[in-house]
C-alpha positions in Angstrom: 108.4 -14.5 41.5 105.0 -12.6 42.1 105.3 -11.3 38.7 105.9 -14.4 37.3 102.6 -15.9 38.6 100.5 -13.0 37.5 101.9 -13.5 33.7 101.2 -16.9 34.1 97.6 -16.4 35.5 97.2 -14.1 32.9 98.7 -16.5 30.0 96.4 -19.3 31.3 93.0 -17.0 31.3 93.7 -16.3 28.1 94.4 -19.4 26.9 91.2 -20.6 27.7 88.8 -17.9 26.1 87.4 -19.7 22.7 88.6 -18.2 19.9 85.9 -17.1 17.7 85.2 -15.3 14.3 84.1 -11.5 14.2 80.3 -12.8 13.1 80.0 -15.0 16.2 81.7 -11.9 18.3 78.8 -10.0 16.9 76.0 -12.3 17.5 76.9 -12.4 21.1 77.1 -8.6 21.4 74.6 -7.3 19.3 71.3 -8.0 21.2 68.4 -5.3 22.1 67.1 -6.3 25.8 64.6 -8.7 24.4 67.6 -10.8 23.5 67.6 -10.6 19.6 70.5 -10.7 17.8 69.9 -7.4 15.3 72.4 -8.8 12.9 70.8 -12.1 11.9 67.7 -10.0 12.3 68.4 -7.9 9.3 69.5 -11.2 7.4 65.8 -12.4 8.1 64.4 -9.6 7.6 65.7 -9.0 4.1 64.5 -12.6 3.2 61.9 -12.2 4.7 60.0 -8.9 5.1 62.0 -6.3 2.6 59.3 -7.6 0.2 56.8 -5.8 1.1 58.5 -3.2 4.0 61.3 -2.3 1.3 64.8 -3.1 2.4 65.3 0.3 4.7 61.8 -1.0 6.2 59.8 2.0 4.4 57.2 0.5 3.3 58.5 0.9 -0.1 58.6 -2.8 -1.2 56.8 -5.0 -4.0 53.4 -4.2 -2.0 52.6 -8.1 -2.7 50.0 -8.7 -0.4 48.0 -5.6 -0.6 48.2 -1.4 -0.3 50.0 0.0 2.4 52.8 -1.7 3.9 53.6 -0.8 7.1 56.9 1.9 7.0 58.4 0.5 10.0 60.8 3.3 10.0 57.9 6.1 11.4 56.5 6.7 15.3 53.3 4.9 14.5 55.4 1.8 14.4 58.2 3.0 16.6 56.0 4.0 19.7 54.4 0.6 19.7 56.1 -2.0 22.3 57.7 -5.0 21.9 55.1 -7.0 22.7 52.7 -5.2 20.0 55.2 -5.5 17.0 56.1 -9.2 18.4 52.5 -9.7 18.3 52.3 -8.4 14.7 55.0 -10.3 13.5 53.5 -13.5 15.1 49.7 -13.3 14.2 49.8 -10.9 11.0 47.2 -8.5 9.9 44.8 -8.3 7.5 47.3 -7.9 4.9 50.4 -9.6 6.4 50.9 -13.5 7.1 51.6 -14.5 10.2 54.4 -15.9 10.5 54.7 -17.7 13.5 54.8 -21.0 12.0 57.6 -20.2 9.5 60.2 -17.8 12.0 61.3 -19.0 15.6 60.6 -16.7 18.7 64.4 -16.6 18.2 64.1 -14.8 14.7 61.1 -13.3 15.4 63.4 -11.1 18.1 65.9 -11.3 15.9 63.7 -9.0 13.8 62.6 -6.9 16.0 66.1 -5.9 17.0 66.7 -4.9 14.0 63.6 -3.1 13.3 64.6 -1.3 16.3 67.6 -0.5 14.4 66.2 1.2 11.3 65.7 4.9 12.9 68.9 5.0 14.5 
């Protein structure tokens, strides 16, 4: 009779998790511990950003808005914290919009996860 109750129990729990699709599995385990999904991240980031940064984030894009993007991919960039590339990414730079008015803090981590990413 015990055994019967655990495989109910069991049955029941299950029954009640949400089914969901492998994307919205990923979106809820693919997160850096700023919270940003590194998976929509990239999705932004190549509308976005691969522009200029080049799609592997080498600084090897159309070069748009002036020499020298950043290569995203080296320590210079790497080193800096989370708050300093959020910063960037929010405010700009002298030749990068800011683009706090067209991304979310929501993408803007989003982004950042996956810049996190690209050495790895």
């Amino acid at each position: 009779m015990k055994m019967q109750n655990v495989i109910l129990g069991v049955l029941l729990s299950l029954a009640l998790i949400p089914v969901v699709g492998p994307r919205a599995l990923a979106a809820q385990t693919d997160t850096d511990s700023q919270g940003g999904d590194h998976v929509s991240g990239k999705m932004i980031f190549l509308r976005h950003c691969a522009g200029c940064h080049g799609p592997k984030g080498k600084g090897d894009g159309y070069m748009m808005l002036g020499p020298d993007p950043a290569n995203l991919t080296r320590p210079s960039t790497t080193q800096k914290s989370d708050m300093a590339l959020l910063e960037t990414i929010h405010e700009g730079k002298p030749n990068m919009p800011s683009w706090k008015l067209r991304l979310s803090k929501e993408d803007s981590r989003a982004v950042l996860a996956y810049i996190r990413t690209l050495t790895k």
